[in-house]
Legacy VTK file of the C-alpha trace (Angstrom):
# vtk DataFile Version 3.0
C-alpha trace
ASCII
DATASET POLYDATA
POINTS 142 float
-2.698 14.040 52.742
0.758 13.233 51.600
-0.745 10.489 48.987
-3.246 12.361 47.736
-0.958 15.106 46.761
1.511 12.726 45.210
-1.664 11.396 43.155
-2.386 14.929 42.238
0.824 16.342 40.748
1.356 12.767 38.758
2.802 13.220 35.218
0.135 11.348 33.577
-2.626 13.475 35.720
-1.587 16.444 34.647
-1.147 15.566 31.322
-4.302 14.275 31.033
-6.271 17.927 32.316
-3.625 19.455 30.102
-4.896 17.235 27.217
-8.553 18.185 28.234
-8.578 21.895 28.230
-6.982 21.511 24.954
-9.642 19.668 23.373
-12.489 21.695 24.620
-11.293 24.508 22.958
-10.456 23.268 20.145
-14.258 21.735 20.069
-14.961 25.695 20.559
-12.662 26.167 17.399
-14.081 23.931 15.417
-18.102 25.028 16.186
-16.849 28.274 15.165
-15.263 27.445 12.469
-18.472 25.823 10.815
-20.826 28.247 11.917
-18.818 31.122 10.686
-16.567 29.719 7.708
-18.249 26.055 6.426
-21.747 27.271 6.749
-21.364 29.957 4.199
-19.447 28.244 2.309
-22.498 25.821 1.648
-24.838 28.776 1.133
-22.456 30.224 -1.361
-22.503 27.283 -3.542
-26.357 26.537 -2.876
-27.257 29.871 -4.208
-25.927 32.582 -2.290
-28.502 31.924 0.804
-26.390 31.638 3.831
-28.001 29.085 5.669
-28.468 28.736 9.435
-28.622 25.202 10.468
-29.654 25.276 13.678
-32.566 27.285 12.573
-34.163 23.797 10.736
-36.280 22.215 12.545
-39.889 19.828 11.580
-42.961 19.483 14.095
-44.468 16.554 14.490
-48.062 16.552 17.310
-46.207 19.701 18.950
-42.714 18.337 19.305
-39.794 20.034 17.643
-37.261 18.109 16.142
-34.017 20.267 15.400
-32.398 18.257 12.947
-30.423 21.885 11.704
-28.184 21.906 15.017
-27.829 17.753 14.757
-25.889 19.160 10.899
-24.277 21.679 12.727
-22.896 19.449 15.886
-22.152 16.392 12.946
-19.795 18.608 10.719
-18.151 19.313 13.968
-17.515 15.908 15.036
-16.050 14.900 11.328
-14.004 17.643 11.340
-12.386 17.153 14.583
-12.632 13.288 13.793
-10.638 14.229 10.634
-7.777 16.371 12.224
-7.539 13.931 14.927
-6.878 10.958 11.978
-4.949 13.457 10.127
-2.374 14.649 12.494
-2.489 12.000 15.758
-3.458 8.495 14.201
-1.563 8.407 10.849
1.705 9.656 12.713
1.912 7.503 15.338
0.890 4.481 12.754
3.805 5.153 10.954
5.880 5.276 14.263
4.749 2.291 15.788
5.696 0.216 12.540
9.232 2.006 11.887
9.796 0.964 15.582
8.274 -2.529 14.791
10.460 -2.876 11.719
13.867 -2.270 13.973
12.473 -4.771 16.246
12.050 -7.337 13.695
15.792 -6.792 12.713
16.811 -7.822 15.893
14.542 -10.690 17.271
13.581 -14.171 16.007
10.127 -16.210 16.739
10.914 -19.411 19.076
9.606 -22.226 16.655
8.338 -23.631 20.170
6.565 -21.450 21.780
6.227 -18.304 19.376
7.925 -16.006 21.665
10.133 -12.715 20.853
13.847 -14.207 21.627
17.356 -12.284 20.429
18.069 -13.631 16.870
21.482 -14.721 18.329
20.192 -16.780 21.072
20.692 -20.417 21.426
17.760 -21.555 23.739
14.926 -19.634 23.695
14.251 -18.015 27.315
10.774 -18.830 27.596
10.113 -22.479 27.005
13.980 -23.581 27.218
13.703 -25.236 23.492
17.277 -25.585 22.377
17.456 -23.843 19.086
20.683 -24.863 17.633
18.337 -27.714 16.638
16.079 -26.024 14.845
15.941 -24.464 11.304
14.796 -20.868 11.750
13.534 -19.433 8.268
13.399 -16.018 9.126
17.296 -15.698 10.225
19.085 -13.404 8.674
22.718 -14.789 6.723
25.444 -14.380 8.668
LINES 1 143
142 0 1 2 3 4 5 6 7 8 9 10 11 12 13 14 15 16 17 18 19 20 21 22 23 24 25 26 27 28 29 30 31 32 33 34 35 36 37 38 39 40 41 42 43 44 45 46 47 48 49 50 51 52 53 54 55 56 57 58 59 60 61 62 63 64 65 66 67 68 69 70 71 72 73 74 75 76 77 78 79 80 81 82 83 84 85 86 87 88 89 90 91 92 93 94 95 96 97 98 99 100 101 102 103 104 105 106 107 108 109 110 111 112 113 114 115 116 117 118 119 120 121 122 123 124 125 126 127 128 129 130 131 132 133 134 135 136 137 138 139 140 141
């Protein structure tokens, strides 16, 4: 019983049901907010007629086919899609190469065996290559 409570109260666990409640209400946001805000705002500049999505549907031999909700549920995926870009993707882009940039400052490719070594380092770790012999063109001058 002991492991399975260490498994439960885990960082990353709880993070993760943390992360989940999150999203599903912001899903719930976002419905909302294109029912009540981004449908009208397409029946304003259609003409004034608010229209209901979900209400559009087509028969075909006595099967309905509610391609109105499929609009509704596809705004809310690109919007969500959008803000997740936006404000989660972009961000940590730009993090990942700032941090890859500082990294690049301080380490050298082994002409050998193409592995991250220090830029002062003599022999490269990996494959043992002695690199006092070897021109490296992306050393910085001294």
């Amino acid at each position: 019983m002991g492991g399975f409570k260490k498994f439960l109260l885990r960082g990353n666990l709880v993070e993760l049901a943390v992360a989940v409640v999150v999203g599903a209400t912001f899903s719930g946001l976002i419905q909302a907010l294109v029912k009540d805000l981004i449908t009208p705002l397409i029946g304003a500049v259609t003409g004034g007629r608010q229209p209901d999505f979900s209400q559009y549907v087509f028969t075909i031999n006595g099967s309905k086919f509610m391609y109105g909700d499929f609009i509704n549920h596809l705004l809310t995926f690109l919007i969500i899609a959008a803000v997740i870009y936006w404000l989660v993707v972009m961000p940590m882009t730009r993090l990942i190469g700032f941090f890859d940039r500082d990294k690049k400052a301080t380490e050298k490719e082994c002409p050998e065996c193409l592995s991250d070594i220090p830029i002062d380092a003599k022999r490269c770790a990996f494959c043992t290559v002695e690199l006092s012999r070897v021109p490296v063109a992306d050393k910085p001058p001294a």
